[in-house]
C-alpha positions in Angstrom: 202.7 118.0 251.8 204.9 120.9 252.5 203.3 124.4 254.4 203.9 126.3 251.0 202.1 123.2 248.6 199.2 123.5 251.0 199.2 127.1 251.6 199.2 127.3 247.6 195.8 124.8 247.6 194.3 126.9 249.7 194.7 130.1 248.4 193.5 128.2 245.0 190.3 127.3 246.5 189.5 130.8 248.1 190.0 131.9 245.2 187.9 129.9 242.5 184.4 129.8 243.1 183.5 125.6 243.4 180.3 124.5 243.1 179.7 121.4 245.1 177.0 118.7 245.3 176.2 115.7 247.2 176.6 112.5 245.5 175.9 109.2 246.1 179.6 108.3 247.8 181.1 111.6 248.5 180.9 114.9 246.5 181.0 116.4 242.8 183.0 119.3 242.6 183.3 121.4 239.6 183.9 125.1 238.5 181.3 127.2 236.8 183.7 127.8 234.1 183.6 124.6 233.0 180.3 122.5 234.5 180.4 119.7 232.4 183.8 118.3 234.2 184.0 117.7 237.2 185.8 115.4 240.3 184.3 113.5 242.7 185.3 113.9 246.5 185.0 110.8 248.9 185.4 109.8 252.2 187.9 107.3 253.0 188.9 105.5 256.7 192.3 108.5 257.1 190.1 111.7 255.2 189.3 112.0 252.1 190.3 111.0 248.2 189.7 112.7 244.9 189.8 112.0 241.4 191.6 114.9 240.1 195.5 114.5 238.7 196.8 116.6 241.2 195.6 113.9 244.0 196.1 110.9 242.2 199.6 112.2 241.1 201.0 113.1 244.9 198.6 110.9 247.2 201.0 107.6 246.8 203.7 109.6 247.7 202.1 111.4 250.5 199.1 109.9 251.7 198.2 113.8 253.6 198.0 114.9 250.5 195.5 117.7 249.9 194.1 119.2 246.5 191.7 122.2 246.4 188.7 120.1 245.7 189.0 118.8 249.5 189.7 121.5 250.5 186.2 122.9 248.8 184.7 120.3 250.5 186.1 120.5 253.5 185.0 124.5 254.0 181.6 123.7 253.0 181.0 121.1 255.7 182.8 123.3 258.0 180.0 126.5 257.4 178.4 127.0 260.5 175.2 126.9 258.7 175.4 124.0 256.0 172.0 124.1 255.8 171.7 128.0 255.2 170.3 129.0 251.8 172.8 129.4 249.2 172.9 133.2 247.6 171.2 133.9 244.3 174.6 133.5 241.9 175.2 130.7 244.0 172.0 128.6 243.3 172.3 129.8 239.5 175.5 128.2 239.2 174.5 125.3 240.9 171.8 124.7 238.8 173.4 125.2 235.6 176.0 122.7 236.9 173.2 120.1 237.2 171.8 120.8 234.1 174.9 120.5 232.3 175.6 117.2 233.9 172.1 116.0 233.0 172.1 116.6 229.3 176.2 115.0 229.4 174.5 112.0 230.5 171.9 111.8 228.4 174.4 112.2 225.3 176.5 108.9 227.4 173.8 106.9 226.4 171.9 108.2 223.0 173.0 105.4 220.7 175.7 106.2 218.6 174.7 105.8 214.3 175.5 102.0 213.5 177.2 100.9 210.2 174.7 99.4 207.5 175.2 97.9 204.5 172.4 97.6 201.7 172.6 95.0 199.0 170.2 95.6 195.8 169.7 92.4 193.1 167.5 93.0 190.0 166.1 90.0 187.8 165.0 90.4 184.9 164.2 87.6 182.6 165.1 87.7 178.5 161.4 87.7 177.4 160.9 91.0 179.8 158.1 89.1 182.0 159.7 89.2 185.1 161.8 92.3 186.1 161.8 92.2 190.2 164.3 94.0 192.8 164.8 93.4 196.3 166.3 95.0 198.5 168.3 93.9 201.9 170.3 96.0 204.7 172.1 94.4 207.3 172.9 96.4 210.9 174.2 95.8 214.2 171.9 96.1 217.4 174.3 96.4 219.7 173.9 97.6 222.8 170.3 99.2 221.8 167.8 99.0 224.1 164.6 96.7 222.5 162.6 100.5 221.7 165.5 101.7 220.1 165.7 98.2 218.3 161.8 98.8 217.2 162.4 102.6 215.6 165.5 101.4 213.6 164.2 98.4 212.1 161.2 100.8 211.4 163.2 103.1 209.5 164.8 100.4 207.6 161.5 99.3 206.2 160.2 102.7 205.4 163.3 103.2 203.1 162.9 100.0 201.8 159.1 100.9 200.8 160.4 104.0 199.4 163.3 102.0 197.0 161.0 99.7 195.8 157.9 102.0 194.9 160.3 104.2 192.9 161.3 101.2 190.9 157.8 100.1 190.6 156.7 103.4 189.7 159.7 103.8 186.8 158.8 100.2 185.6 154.8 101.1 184.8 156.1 104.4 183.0 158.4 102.2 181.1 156.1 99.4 180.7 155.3 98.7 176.8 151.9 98.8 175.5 149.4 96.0 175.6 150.2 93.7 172.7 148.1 93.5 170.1 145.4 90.7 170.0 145.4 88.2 167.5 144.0 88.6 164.2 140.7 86.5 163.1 142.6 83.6 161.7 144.8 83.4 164.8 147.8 84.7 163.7 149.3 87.4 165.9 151.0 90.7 164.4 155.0 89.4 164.2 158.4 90.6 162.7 161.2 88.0 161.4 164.4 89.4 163.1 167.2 87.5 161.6 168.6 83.9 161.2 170.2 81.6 163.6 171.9 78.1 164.3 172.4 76.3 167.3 173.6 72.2 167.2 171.0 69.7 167.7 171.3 65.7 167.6 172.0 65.6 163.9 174.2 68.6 163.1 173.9 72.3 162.9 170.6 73.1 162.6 169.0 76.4 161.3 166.0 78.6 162.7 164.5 82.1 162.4 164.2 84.2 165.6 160.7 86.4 165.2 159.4 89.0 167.2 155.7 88.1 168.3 153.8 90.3 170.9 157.0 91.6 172.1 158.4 87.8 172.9 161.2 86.1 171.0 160.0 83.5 169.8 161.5 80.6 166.9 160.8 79.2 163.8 162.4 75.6 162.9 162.6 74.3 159.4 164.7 73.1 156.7 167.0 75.9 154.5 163.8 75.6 152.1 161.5 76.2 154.6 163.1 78.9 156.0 163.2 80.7 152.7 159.6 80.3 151.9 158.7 81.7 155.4 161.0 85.0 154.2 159.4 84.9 151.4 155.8 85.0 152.4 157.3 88.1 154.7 158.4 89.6 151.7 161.8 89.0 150.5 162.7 86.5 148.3 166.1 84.1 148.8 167.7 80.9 147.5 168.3 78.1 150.2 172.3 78.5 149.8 172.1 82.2 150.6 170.3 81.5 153.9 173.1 81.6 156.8 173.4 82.2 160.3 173.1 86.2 161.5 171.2 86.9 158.4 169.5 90.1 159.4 165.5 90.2 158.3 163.6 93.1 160.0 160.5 91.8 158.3 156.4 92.7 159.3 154.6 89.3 159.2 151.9 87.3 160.8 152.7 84.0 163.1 150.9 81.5 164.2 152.2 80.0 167.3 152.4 76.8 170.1 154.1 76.1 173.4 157.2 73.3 172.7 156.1 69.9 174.5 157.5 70.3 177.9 156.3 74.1 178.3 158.9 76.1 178.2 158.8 77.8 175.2 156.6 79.5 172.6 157.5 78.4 168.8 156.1 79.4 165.3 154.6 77.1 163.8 153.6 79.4 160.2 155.0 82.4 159.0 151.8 84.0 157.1 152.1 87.7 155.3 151.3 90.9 156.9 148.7 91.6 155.1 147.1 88.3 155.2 147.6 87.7 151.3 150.0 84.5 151.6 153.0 84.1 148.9 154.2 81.0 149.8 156.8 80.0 146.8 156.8 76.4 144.8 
């Protein structure tokens, strides 16, 4: 280091107010213009060293190198009273330097917002009787302390809670009314919709689809027997004019019995809406 670079430092730090604090290996050294930075000063076997560009830039080069921040250093422990009281701006500074570098450090290590992702699934079965949601999120824990791990996972949950009582909520306002109770004879208030087909062991074979309670439910029989059934409902057809996507949108009564293995509800009788039967010969 040349007279004029050092002459240079020095001036620079006569001239800048430093505020400087012990540290655990040396010496933080920052300016009150800017408290949140600042370099750390430390004893080494030759002097001192210091993390500042200036140093690192020129100290490989010249290991007498000197920045201003040692030379900071350097004049406070040279005071003839280091243990003097500091003046009133002095102690301000100071203290607003540590305060500044507190609340840095406590943003280091407030965990950043993690990534989610939320996966919704809805089933709702054809005969409306089931019509659940659930609702999953996935997040990483990373580096979260086990406390931190607690409050997130409780957040999760209460947005959860809040999901799935909004779609409960929206399901009971939707919900249909209570279906209407059978009549005396046991015949349940119905509607024939229309006319299907599907292929069975010996050929295409013919069925009404009727509304009973709100439940699709089937009626199996012969072309003849399907015309007498939408004819006690109130419309008269021939066998040959009875085809598949033949729509009804008839009022009836049906009576009604679970198939052998369970599964499904069948009629069994279409009977007239007003209980007087027409069946046809």
């Amino acid at each position: 280091m040349t007279q004029e670079q050092f002459r240079t430092r020095v001036e620079r730090a006569q001239e800048e107010v430093f505020i400087v604090t012990t540290a655990e290996n040396g010496w933080r050294v920052r300016s009150p213009r800017n408290p949140s930075q600042f370099y750390m000063v430390s004893p080494t076997e030759t002097g001192l060293a210091c993390t500042c560009p200036d140093f690192k830039n020129h100290a490989a080069d010249d290991p007498g190198w000197t920045c201003k921040h040692m030379l900071a250093v350097q004049g406070q422990q040279g005071k003839p009273s280091p243990a003097a009281p500091a003046s009133d701006a002095y102690a301000d500074e100071e203290r607003a330097a540590i305060q500044a570098e507190a609340a840095s450090q406590s943003r280091e290590v407030e965990p950043e917002p993690l990534p989610a992702q939320m996966l919704i699934k809805r089933s709702v079965s054809p005969d409306g009787r089931i019509d659940s949601v659930s609702v999953e999120f996935t997040t990483a824990i990373g580096g979260m302390t086990g406390r931190e791990v607690k409050s997130h996972a409780v957040r999760i949950l209460q947005l959860q809670n809040e999901i799935v009582s909004g779609f409960l909520k929206s399901n009971r306002a939707a919900k249909p009314a209570a279906p209407a109770k059978p009549n005396g004879n046991g015949a349940a208030p119905a509607r024939l919709i229309d006319v299907g087909a599907m292929n069975g062991q010996y050929g295409e074979r013919f069925f009404l689809n009727v509304e009973v309670n709100g439940r699709r439910c089937r009626f199996f029989g012969t072309l003849n027997q399907i015309a007498d059934a939408i004819a006690v409902a109130g419309r008269d057809l021939i066998a040959e004019e009875i085809e598949p996507g033949l729509r009804l949108n008839l009022p009836c009564q049906a009576l009604t019995e679970k198939s052998a293995d369970g599964r499904y509800v069948n009629v069994t009788r279409v009977l007239p809406a007003n209980g007087d039967a027409r069946v046809r010969r």
